[in-house]
C-alpha positions as CSV (number, residue, x, y, z in Angstrom):
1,X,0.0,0.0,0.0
2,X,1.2,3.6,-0.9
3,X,1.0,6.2,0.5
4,X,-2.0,8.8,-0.2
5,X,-2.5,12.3,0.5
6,X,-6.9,11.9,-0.5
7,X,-9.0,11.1,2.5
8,X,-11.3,9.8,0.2
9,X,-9.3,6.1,-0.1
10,X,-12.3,3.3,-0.6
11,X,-15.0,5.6,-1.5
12,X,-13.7,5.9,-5.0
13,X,-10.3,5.7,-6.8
14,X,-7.9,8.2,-5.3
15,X,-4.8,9.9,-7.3
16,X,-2.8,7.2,-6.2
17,X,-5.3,4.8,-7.8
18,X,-5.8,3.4,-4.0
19,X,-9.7,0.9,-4.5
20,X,-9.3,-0.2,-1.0
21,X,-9.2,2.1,1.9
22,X,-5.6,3.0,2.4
23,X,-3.4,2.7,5.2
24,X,-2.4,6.5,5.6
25,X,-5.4,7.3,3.7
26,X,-6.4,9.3,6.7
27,X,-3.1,10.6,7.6
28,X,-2.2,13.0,4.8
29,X,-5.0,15.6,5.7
30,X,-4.2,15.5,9.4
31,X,-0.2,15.8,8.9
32,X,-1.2,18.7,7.0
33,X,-3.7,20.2,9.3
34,X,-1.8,19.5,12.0
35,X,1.4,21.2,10.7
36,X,-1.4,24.1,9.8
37,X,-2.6,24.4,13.1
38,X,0.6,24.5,15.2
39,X,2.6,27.3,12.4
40,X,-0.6,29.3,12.8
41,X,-0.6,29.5,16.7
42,X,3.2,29.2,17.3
43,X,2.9,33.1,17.9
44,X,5.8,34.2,20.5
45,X,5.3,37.8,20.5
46,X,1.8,37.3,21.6
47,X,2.0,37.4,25.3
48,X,4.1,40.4,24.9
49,X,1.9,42.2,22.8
50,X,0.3,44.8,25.1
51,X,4.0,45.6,26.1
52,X,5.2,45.4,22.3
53,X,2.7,48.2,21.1
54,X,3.0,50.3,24.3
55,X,7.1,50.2,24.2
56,X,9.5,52.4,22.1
57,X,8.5,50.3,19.1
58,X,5.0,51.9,18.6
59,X,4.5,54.4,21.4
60,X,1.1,53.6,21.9
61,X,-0.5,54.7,25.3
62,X,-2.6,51.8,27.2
63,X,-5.0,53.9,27.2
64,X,-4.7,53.9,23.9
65,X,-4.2,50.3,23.4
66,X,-7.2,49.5,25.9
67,X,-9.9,51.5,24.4
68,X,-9.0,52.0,20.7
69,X,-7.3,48.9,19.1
70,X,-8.3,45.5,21.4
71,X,-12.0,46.1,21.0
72,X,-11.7,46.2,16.9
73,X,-11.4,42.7,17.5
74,X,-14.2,41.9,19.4
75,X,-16.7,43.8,17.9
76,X,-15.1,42.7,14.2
77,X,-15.4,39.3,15.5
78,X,-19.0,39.8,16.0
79,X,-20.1,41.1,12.5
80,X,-17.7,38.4,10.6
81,X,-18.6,35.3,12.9
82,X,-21.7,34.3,11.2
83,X,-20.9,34.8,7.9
84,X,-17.7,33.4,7.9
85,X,-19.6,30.7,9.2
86,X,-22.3,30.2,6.3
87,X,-19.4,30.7,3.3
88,X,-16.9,28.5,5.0
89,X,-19.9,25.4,3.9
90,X,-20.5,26.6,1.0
91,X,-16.8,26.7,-0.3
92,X,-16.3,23.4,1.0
93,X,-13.8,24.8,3.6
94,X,-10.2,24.6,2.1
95,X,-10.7,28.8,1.1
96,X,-11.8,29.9,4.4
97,X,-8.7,28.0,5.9
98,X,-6.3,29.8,3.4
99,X,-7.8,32.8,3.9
100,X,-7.2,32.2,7.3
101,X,-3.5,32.0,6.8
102,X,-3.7,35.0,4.6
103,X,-5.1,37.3,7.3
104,X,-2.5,36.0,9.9
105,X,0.1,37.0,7.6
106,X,-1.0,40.1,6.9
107,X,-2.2,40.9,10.8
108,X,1.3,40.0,12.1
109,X,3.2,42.4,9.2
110,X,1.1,45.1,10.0
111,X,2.0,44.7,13.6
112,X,5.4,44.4,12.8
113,X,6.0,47.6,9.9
114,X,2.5,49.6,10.6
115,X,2.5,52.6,13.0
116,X,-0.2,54.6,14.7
117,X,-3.5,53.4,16.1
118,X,-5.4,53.6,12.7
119,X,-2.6,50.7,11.1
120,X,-2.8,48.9,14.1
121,X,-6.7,48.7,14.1
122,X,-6.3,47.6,11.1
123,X,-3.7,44.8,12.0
124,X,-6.9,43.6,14.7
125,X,-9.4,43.6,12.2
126,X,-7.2,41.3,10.0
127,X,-6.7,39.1,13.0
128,X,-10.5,39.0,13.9
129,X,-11.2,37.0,10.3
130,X,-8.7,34.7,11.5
131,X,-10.1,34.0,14.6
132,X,-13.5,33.6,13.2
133,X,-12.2,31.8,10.3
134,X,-11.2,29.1,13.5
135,X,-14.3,27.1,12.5
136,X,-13.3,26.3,9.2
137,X,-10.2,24.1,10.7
138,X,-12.2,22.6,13.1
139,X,-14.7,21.5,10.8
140,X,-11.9,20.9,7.6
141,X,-10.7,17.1,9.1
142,X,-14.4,15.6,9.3
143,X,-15.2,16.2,5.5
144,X,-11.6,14.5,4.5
145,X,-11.0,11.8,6.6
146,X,-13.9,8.4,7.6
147,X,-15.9,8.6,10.3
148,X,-13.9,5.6,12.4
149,X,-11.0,8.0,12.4
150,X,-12.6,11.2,13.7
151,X,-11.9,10.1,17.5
152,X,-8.4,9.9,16.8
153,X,-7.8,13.4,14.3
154,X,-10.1,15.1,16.5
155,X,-7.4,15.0,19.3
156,X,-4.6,15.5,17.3
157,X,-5.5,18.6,15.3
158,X,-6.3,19.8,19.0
159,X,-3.0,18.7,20.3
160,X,-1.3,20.5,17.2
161,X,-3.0,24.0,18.7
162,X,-2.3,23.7,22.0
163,X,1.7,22.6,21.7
164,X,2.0,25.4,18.9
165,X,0.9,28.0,21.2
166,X,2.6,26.3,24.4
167,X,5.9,26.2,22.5
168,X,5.6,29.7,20.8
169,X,4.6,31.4,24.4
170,X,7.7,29.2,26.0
171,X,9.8,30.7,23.0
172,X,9.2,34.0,23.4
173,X,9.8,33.6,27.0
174,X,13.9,31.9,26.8
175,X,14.3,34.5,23.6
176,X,13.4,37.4,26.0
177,X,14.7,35.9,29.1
178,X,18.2,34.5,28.2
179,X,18.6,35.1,24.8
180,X,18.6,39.3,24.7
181,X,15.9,38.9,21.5
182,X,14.0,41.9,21.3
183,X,10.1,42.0,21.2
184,X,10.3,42.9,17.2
185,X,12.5,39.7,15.9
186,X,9.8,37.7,18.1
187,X,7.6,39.4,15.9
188,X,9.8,38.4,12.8
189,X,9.7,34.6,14.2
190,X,6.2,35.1,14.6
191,X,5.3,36.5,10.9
192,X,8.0,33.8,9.7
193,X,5.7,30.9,11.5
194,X,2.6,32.4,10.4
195,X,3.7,32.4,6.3
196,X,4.7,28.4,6.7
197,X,1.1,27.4,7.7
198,X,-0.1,29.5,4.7
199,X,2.0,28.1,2.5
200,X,1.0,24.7,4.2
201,X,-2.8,25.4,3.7
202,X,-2.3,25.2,-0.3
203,X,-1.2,21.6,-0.1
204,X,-4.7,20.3,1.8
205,X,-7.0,18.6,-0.4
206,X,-10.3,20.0,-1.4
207,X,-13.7,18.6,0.7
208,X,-15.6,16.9,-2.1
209,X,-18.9,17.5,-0.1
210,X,-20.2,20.0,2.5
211,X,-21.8,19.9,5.4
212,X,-25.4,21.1,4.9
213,X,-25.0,18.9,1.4
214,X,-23.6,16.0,1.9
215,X,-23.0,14.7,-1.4
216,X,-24.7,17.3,-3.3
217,X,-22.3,19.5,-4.3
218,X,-19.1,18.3,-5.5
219,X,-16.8,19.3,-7.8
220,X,-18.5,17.0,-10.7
221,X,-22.3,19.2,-9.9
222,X,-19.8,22.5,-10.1
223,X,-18.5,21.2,-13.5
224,X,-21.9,19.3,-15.1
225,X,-22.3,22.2,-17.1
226,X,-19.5,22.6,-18.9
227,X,-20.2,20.0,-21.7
228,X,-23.1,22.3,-22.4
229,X,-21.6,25.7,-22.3
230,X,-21.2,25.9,-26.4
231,X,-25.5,25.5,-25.9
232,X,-26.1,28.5,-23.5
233,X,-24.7,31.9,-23.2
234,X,-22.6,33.3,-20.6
235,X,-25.5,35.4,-19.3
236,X,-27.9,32.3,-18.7
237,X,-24.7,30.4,-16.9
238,X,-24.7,33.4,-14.5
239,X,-27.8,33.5,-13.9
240,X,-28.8,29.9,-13.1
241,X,-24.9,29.6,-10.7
242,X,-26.8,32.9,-9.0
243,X,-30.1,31.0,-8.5
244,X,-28.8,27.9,-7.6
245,X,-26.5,29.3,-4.8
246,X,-29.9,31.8,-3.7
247,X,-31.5,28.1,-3.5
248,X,-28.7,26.4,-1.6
249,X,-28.8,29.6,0.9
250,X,-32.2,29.1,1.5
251,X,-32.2,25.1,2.0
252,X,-29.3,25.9,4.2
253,X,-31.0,28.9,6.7
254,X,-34.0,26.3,7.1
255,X,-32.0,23.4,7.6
256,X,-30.1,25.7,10.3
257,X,-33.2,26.7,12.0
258,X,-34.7,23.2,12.1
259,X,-30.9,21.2,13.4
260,X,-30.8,24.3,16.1
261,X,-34.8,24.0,17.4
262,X,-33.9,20.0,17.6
263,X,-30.2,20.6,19.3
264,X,-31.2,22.6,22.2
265,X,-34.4,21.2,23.0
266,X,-32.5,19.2,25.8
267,X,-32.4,20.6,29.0
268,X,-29.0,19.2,29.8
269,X,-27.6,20.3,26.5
270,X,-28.9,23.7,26.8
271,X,-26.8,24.3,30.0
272,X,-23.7,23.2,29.3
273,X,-23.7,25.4,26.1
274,X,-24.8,28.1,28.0
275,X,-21.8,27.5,30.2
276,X,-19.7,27.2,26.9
277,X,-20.9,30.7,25.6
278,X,-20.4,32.8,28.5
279,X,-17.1,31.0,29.8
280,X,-15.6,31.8,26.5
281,X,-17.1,35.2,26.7
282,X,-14.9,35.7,30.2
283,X,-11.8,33.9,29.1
284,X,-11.5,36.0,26.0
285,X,-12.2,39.2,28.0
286,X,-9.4,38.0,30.9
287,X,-6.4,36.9,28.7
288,X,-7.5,39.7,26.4
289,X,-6.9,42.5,28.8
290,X,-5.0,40.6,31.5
291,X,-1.4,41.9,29.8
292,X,-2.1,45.2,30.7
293,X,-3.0,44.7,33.9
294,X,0.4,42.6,34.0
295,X,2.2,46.3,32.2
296,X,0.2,48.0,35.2
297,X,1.7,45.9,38.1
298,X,5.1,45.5,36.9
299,X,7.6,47.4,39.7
300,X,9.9,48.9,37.8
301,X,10.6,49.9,34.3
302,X,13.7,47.2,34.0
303,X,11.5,44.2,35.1
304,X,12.0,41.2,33.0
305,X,8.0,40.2,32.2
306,X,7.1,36.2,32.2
307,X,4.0,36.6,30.4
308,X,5.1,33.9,28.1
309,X,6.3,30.9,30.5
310,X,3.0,32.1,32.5
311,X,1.1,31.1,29.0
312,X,2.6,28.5,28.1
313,X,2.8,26.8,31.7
314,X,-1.2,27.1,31.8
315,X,-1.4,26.2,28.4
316,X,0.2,22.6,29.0
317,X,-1.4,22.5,32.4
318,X,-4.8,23.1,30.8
319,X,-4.4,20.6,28.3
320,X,-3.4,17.9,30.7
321,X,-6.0,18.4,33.2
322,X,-8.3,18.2,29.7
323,X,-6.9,14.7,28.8
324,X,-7.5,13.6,32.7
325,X,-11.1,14.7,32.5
326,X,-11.6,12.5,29.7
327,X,-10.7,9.4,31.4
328,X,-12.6,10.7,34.2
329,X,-15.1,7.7,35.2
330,X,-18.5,9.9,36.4
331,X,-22.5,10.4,35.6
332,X,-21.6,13.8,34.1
333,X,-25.4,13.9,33.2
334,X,-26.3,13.9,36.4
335,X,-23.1,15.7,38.6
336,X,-21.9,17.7,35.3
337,X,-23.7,20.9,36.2
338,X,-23.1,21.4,39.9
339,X,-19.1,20.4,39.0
340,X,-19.3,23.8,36.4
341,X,-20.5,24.9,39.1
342,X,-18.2,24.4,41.9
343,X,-15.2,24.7,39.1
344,X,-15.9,28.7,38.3
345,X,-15.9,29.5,41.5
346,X,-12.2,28.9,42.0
347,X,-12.2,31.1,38.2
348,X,-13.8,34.2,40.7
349,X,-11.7,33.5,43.3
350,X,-8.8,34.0,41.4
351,X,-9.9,37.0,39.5
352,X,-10.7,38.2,42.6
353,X,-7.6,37.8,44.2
354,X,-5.9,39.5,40.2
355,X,-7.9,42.5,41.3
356,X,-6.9,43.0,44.9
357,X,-3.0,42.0,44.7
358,X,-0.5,44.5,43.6
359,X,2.2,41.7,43.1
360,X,2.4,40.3,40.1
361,X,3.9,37.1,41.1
362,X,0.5,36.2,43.2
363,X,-1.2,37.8,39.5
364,X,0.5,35.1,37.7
365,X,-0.4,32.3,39.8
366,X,-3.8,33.5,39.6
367,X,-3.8,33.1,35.9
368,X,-2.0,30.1,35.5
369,X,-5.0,28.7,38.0
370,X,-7.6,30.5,36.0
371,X,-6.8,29.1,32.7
372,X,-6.0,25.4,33.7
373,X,-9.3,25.5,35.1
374,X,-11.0,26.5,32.6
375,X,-9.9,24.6,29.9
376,X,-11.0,21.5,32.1
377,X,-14.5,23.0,32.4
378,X,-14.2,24.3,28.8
379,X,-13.6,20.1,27.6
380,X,-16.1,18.9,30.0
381,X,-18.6,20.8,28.2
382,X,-17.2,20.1,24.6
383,X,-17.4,16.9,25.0
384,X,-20.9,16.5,26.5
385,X,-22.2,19.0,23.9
386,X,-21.2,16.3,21.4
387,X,-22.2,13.1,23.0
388,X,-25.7,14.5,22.7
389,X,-25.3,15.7,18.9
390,X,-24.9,14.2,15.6
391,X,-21.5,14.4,13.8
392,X,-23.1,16.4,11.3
393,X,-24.6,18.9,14.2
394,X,-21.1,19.7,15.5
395,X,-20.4,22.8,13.4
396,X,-23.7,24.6,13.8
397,X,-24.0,23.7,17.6
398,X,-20.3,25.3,18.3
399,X,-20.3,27.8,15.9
400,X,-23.7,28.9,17.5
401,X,-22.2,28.6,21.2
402,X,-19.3,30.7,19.9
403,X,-21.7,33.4,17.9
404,X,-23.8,34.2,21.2
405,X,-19.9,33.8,23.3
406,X,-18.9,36.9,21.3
407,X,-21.7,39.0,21.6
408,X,-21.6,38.4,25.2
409,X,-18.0,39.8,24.8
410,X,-19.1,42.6,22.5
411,X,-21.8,43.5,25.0
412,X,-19.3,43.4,28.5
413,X,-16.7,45.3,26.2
414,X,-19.1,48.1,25.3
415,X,-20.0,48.4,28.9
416,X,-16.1,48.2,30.7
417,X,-14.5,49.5,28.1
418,X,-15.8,51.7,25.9
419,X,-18.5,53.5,28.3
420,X,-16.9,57.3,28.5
421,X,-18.8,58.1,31.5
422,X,-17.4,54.7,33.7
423,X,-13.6,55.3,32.8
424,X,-12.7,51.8,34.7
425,X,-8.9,51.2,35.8
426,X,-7.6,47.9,34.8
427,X,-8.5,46.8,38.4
428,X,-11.6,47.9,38.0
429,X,-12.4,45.7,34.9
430,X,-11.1,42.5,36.9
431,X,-13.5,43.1,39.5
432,X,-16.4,43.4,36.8
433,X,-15.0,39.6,35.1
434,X,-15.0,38.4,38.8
435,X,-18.0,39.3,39.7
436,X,-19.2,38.0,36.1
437,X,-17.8,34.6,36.7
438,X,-19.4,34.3,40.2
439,X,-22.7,34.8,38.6
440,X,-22.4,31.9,36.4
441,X,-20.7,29.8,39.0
442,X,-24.1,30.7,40.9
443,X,-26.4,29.9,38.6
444,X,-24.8,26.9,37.8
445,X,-24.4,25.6,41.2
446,X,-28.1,26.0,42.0
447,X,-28.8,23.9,38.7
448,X,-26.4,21.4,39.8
449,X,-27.8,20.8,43.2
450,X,-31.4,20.9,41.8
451,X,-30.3,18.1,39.0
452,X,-28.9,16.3,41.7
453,X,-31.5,16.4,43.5
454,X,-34.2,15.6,41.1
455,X,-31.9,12.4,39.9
456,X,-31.8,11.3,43.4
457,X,-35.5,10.6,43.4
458,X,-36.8,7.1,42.8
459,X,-39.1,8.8,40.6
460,X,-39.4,6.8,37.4
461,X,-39.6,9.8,35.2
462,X,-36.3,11.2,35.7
463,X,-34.7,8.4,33.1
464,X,-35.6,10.1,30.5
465,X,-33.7,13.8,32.0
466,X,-31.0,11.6,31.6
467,X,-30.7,10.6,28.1
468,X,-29.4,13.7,26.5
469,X,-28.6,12.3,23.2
470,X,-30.5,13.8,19.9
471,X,-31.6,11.8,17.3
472,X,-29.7,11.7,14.2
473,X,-30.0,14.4,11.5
């Protein structure tokens, strides 16, 4: 058996004429994504960002910095999340994750050669189509590789993310540390690993389906008419590609409207995206704004920051308390809630304690607590989320959960940070994400102890409160 780069080996013959499913038939398109993913996120300037654009480099002001640029990509996020979303399907994928890699690229050489707030706005709105671009690699591997294997790539396209972004943070932090590098070649390392996952995204092969049409549009429907185009002129060939993409749009919004009235008509589903929207809403807000609070606490001007072995540290500590949650043994269905619960408590706790300390020491321990713990909570509820759904449902269900995540964000941005009358300090703002995480954490525990409660009665009715799974689309 040879090796092939199609993840469509055993479906029909592949370009390396493989009949029978191939051996690595599955492995091309992960390699690939996987070298994708960890280029695009091995990002060392990153954690020093805030202190990149407020240094000699760019001479921002953080006030500056804090009200003008950082929100662009919030609210950008907002308008391009949904439509991203809908195109992303309809070009079967491979596009979206290209331009993806394009907008890195450019965001990052903005960064590096722009100056002023207006260039570096500009630098955050290119970034904000990559992040929203985020569900076309998510969703890429399931259209290219079989079923049986979607355990296995799943967990490493996941892995690729988190060790790219764990090893760039760790980077940044020995180049700074011990090396003498200045911020701006991490920058140049940065827009260096960025352009190797674009020029890694041309080599993945093209989706021959979508998701809303399995099997209906492929590249022989997109070329049917071309025997035919000596018959009909260029006008009438416009016209019916225009209706027949109106059509698939329309098929698409119903289909979308039916899959998400069927998806969150479980209770138990229901919560834990709710958990899933609004902890990502507060994770993006915290490590979003938590470098300037960092700038703000650091004692004097000569202090070496550890932004990056602080990242990178949490990062691998969030992605092994992940993997040990996953061979946790436990009725999530009926202790899942109250443990969400429980969990983003310690998350207030520890923003708490970010707000009140002046030493950033006891700040970084509080971080490095904050994000372990949520990504735990974060994979608990991924992982519920899609016991309950269809494979087909997984796109829609997380791209919703992320959608009403980012208006949250939108929302508690336009409040803390852009309100002219409020004028919050940094502090200030931490006390607002504490106090927003102890919300949740309350609402959530009083659902948990009522779920456990109700499951605790010999009540024969309660059976079916515990079968969250959906039927298949």
């Amino acid at each position: 058996m040879g090796f092939c780069w199609s993840g469509d080996c055993g479906i029909r013959p592949c370009r390396a004429d493989h009949y029978m499913p191939c051996l690595a038939g599955w492995v091309g398109p992960t390699v690939l994504l996987c070298i994708y993913g960890f280029c695009s996120m091995m990002r060392p300037i990153e954690p020093f960002l805030t202190e990149f654009l407020t240094g000699t480099y760019k001479n921002l002001t953080t006030e500056q910095v804090t009200r003008q640029v950082y929100p662009v990509w919030t609210y950008s996020s907002l308008v391009l999340l949904v439509p991203v979303l809908l195109v992303t399907d309809y070009l079967r994928y491979k596009p979206v994750i290209i331009l993806q890699g394009l907008t890195y690229v450019t965001a990052f050489l903005l960064i590096l050669v722009g100056s002023g707030v207006h260039l570096t706005q500009l630098a955050l709105l290119s970034y904000s189509i990559s992040t929203a671009a985020d569900v076309a690699y998510f969703s890429y591997i399931y259209r290219v590789v079989q079923p049986s294997y979607y355990q296995r790539v799943t967990s490493y396209v996941t892995g690729a993310i988190l060790v790219g972004y764990a090893v760039g943070a760790l980077l940044g932090q020995l180049l700074v540390s011990f090396g003498g590098v200045s911020l701006y070649c991490l920058g140049v390392v940065t827009l260096s690993s960025v352009s190797v996952a674009l020029m890694t995204s041309f080599f993945l092969p093209m989706p021959e389906t979508t998701l809303f049409h399995k099997g209906t549009y492929s590249a022989q429907q997109v070329n049917s008419g071309e025997d035919t185009e000596d018959s009909v002129s260029q006008d009438s060939s416009i016209w019916a590609k225009s209706m027949k993409a109106t059509k698939y749009v329309r098929k698409m919004l119903r289909r979308l409207l039916s899959d998400c009235k069927e998806c969150y008509s479980s209770a138990a589903v229901l919560f834990f995206c709710i958990w899933s929207a609004t902890g990502k809403c507060g994770f993006y807000q915290v490590t979003g704004y938590v470098q300037i609070l960092w700038v703000d606490m650091q004692p004097h001007d000569n202090f070496t920051a550890y932004n990056g072995g602080v990242d990178a540290i949490s990062t691998l500590s969030g992605a092994a308390a992940s993997i040990a949650v996953g061979h946790m043994t436990l009725e999530w269905s009926v202790w899942g809630e109250l443990i969400l619960g429980v969990f983003t408590f310690l998350i207030t706790g520890a923003l708490f304690l970010m707000d009140m300390t002046h030493n950033i020491w006891i700040s970084y321990t509080c971080f490095f607590l904050f994000k372990t713990v949520y990504m735990q909570l974060n994979t608990i509820c991924t992982f519920q989320i899609a016991k309950a759904l269809s494979k087909e449902r997984y796109a829609l269900v997380f791209g919703i959960n992320s959608f009403v995540g980012t208006v949250l964000q939108s929302v508690l941005t336009a409040i803390v940070i852009n309100t002219r009358s409020l004028q919050l300090t940094i502090t200030s703002q931490f006390f607002i994400y504490a106090s927003y995480f102890a919300a949740v954490s309350l609402l959530f525990t009083l659902r948990g102890m009522y779920t456990v409660f109700r499951m605790s009665q010999p009540a024969t009715g309660h059976e079916e409160e515990r079968a969250t799974r959906l039927p298949e689309a």
